[in-house]
C-alpha positions in Angstrom: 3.1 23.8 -31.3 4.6 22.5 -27.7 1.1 22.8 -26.4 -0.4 20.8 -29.4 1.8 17.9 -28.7 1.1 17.9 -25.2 -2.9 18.0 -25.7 -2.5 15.3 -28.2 -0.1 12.9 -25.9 -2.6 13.7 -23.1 -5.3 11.5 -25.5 -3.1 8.8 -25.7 -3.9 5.6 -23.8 -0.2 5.4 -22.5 -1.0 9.0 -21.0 -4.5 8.4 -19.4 -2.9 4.6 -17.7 0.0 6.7 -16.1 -2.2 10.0 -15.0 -5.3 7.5 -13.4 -2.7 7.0 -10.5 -2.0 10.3 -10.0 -5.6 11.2 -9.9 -6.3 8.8 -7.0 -3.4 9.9 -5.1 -5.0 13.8 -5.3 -8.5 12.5 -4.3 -7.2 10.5 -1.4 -5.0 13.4 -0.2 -8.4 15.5 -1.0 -10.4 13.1 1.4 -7.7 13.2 4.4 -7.6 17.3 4.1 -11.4 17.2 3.7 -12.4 14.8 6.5 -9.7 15.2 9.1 -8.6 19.2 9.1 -4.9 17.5 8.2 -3.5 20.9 6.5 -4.9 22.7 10.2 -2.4 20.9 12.6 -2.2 21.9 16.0 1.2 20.5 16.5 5.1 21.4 15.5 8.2 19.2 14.7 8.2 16.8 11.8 7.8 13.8 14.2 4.6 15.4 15.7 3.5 16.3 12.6 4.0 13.0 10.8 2.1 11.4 14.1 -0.7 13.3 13.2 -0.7 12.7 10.0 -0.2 9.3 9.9 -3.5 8.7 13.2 -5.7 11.1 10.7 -4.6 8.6 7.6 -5.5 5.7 9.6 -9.3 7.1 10.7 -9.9 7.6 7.2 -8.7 3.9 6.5 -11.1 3.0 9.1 -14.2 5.2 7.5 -13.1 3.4 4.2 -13.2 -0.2 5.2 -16.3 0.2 7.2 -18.3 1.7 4.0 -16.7 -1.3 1.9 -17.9 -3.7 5.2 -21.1 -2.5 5.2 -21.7 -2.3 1.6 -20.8 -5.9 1.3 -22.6 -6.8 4.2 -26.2 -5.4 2.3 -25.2 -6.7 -0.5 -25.4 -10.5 0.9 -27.8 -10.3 3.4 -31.2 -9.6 4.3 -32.0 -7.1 6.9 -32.4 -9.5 9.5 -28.8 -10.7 9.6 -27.7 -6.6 9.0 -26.8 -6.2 12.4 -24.5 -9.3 12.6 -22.9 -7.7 10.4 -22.3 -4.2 11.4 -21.3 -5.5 14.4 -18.9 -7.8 12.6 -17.5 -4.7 10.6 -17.1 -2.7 14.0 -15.2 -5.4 15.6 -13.0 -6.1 13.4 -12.0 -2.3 13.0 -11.9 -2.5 16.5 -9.4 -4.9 16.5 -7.3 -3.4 13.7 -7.6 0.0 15.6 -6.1 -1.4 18.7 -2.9 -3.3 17.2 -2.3 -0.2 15.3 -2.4 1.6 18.6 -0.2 -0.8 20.0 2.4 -0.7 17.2 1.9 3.4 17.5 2.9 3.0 21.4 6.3 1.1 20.6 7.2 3.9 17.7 5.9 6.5 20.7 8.0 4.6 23.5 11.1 4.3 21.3 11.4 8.6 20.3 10.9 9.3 23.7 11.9 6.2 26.3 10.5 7.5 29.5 7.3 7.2 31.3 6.6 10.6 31.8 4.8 10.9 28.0 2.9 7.8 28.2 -0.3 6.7 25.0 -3.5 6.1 26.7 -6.8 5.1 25.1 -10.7 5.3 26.8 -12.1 2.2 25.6 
């Protein structure tokens, strides 16, 4: 009988609203672990790990928004103005990367104050 009720709630409208959230939350975690190796850390300590965590998030922000750039981008324009575009999308993922980087190195510089553990980047 307890299962019935559940089964039937779960064909509710109220039901399916409230689970749609959840099931984006699962296939975003399912893309990070998939894409990035997030479950495979090589690090230890929560603030290592939630460093990690948080840079392997961020790429697959970045592989996000430049699949929604470019898909907008050959959605408005013809192939001549395409690379305008891509270039467009990678600078301004660019930029985004490097003020991210920048607030990353103020979170680093505050846990650990000294100069000897110092953020670089290879541009």
């Amino acid at each position: 009988m307890r299962i019935a009720k559940r089964r039937a709630y779960e064909q509710t409208e109220e039901f399916k609203d409230r689970y749609r959230w959840r099931a984006g939350i699962e296939a975003t975690m399912s893309e990070i672990a998939r894409k990035t190796g997030v479950k495979q850390l090589r690090v230890r300590g929560l603030k290592a790990v939630r460093f990690c965590a948080t840079l392997k998030a961020i790429g697959v922000n970045i592989f996000r928004a430049t699949a929604a750039r470019m898909a907008q981008n050959l959605d408005k324009s013809d192939h001549g103005e395409c690379n305008f575009g891509l270039n467009h999308a990678i600078f301004v993922i660019k930029e985004q990367f490097m003020m991210t980087l920048s607030h990353l190195k103020k979170i680093y510089s505050l846990y650990f104050g000294s100069s000897e553990h110092e953020l670089k980047i290879a541009a």
